[in-house]
C-alpha positions in Angstrom: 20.1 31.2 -22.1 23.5 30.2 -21.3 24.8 28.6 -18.1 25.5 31.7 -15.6 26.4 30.6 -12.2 25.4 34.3 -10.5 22.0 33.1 -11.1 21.4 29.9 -12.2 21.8 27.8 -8.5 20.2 24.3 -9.1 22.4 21.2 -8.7 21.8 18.5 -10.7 21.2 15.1 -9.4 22.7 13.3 -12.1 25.9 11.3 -11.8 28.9 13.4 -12.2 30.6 12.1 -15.9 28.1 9.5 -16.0 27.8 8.7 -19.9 23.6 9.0 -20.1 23.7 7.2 -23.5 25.6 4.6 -22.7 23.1 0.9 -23.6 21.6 -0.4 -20.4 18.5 -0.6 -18.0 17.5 2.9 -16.5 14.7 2.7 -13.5 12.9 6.1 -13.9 10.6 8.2 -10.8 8.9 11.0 -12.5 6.6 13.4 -9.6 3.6 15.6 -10.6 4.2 18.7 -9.3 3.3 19.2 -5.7 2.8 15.4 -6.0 -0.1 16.0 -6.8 -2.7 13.2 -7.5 -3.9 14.0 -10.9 -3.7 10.6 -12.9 -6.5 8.9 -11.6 -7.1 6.6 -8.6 -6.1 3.2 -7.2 -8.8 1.1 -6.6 -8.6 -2.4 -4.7 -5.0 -2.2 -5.9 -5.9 -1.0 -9.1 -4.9 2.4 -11.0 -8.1 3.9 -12.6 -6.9 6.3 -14.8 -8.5 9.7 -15.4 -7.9 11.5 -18.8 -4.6 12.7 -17.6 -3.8 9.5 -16.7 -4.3 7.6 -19.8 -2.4 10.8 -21.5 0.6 10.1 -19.4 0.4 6.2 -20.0 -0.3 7.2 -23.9 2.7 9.1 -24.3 4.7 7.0 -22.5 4.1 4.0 -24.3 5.0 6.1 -27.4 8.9 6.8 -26.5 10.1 4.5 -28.3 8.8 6.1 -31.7 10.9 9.1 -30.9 13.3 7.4 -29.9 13.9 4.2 -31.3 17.4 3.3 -29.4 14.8 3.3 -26.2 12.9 0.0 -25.5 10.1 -0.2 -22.9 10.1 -2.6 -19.7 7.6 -2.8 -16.9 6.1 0.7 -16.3 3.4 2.0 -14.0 1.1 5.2 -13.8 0.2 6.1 -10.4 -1.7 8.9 -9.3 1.2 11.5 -8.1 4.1 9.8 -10.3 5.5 7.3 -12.7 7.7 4.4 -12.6 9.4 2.7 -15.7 12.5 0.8 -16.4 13.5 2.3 -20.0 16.1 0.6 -22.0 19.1 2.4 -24.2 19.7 -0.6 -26.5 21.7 1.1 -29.2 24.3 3.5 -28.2 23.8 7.0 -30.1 26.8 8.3 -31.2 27.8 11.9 -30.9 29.8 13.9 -32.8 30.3 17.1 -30.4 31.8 15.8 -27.1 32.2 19.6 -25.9 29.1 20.7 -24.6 28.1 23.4 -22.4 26.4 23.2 -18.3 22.6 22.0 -19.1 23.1 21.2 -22.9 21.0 18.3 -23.3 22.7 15.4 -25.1 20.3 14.2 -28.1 19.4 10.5 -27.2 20.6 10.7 -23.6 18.4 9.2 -20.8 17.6 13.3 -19.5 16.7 14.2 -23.5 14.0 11.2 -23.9 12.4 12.6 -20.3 12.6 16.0 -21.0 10.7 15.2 -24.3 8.3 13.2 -22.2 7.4 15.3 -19.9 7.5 18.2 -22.2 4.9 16.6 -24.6 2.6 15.7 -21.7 2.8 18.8 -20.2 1.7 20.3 -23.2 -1.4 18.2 -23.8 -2.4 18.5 -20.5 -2.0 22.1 -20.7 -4.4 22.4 -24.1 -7.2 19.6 -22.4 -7.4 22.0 -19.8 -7.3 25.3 -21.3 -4.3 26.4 -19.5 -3.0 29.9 -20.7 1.2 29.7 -21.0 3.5 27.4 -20.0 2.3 25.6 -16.6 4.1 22.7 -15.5 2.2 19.0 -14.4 5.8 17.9 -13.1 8.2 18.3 -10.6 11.3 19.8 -11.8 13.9 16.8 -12.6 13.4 13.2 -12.7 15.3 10.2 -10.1 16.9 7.7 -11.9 18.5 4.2 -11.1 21.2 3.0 -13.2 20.5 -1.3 -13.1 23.8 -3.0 -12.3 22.9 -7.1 -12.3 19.4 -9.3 -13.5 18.9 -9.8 -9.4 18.6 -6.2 -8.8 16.1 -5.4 -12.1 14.2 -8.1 -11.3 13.6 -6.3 -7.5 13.1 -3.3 -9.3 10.3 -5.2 -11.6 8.3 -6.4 -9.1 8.8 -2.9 -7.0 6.9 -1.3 -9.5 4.6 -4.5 -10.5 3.4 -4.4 -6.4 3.3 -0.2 -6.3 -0.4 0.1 -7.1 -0.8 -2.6 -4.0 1.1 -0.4 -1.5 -0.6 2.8 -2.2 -2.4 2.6 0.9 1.0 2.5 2.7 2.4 5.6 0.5 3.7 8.4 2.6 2.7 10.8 -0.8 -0.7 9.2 -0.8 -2.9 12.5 0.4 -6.1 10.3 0.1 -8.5 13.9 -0.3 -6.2 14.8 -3.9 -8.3 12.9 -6.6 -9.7 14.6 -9.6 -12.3 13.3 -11.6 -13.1 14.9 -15.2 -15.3 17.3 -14.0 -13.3 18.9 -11.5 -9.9 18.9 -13.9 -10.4 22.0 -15.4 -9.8 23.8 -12.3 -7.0 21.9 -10.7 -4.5 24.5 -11.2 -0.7 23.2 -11.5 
C-alpha cells in the first residue's frame, strides 16, 4: 500500500537522510512485543534460553548468510529483547535513488531487521500454532550509529554485562517467564 499521510501517522525514528547502507558499526535494541519475556530466563547472570530463545539467537547468528555485506559483533538474547552490534562492511550499491515514504532500501540496516524479525516471527508463529500473522516484536527497532573504537568498546561491554544487570532492569517483570509447556498459550 502506498504511503498516504490521511492515514498512515507513524513517525519514523530513523535519522532524517541518514544513508542506512553506508559501511560502519550499527548497535541494534530489538523489544518483544509488550516486552514480553519470552526468550528464556537469566539465571545467576546467565540467559537460559527457551525454544524461542535459541530460535531468536539461531536466526540471528544466520544474517550474515542473507546478507553477506553484514558481519556479526558481540550480540545478546535476553528475555524481553536483543542487543547486537551488526556491521555493513561492504557498501551495497543502488541503482534507484528515488524511492518512495517506507520503501525499504535492499541491504540497508532497516531491510536486514525487517528480514530478522520477519523470519522469527514467522517460526515462532508455526512452533506455536499461531493462526495469521501475529507479531513477537515491537513495532520498529532503536539503533546506535558507532562514531569512535572508545565508544563501541562501551557499547561491547554494555551488552557483554546486560545478562548481569537484569536484576536492575526496569523491563524485568520477574512473574513473565515461559517455559515449553506454557508457550503454546502465551498469546502475542
Amino acid at each position: 500500500m502506498p504511503y498516504n499521510p490521511q492515514i498512515h501517522h507513524r513517525r519514523s525514528i530513523r535519522l532524517k537522510n541518514y544513508d542506512y547502507t553506508q559501511e560502519g558499526a550499527y548497535f541494534i535494541t530489538i523489544c518483544t512485543k509488550n516486552k514480553q519475556c519470552i526468550f528464556g530466563d537469566i539465571k545467576q547472570g546467565e540467559m537460559k534460553f527457551n525454544l524461542l530463545g535459541t530460535i531468536a539467537r539461531d536466526y540471528w547468528q544466520e544474517i550474515p548468510q542473507h546478507f553477506p555485506h553484514i558481519k556479526l559483533d558481540i550480540f545478546v538474547i535476553m528475555p524481553n529483547h536483543i542487543h547486537g552490534i551488526l556491521w555493513i562492511v561492504e557498501k551495497i550499491k543502488i541503482t534507484n535513488q528515488q524511492r518512495n515514504f517506507g520503501e525499504m532500501i535492499p541491504g540497508s540496516i532497516p531491510c536486514v531487521i525487517r528480514s530478522y524479525k520477519s523470519a522469527v516471527t514467522k517460526k515462532i508463529n508455526q512452533i506455536c500454532h499461531q493462526k495469521g500473522i501475529s507479531s513477537v516484536w515491537q513495532i520498529n527497532f532503536y539503533e546506535h550509529i558507532n562514531q569512535d573504537e572508545q565508544s563501541l568498546e562501551s557499547i561491547r561491554q554494555y551488552i557483554i554485562n546486560n545478562p548481569l544487570n537484569w536484576d536492575n532492569d526496569p523491563d524485568n517483570l520477574g512473574k513473565i517467564y515461559y517455559d515449553n509447556t506454557l508457550l503454546l498459550d502465551v498469546p502475542f
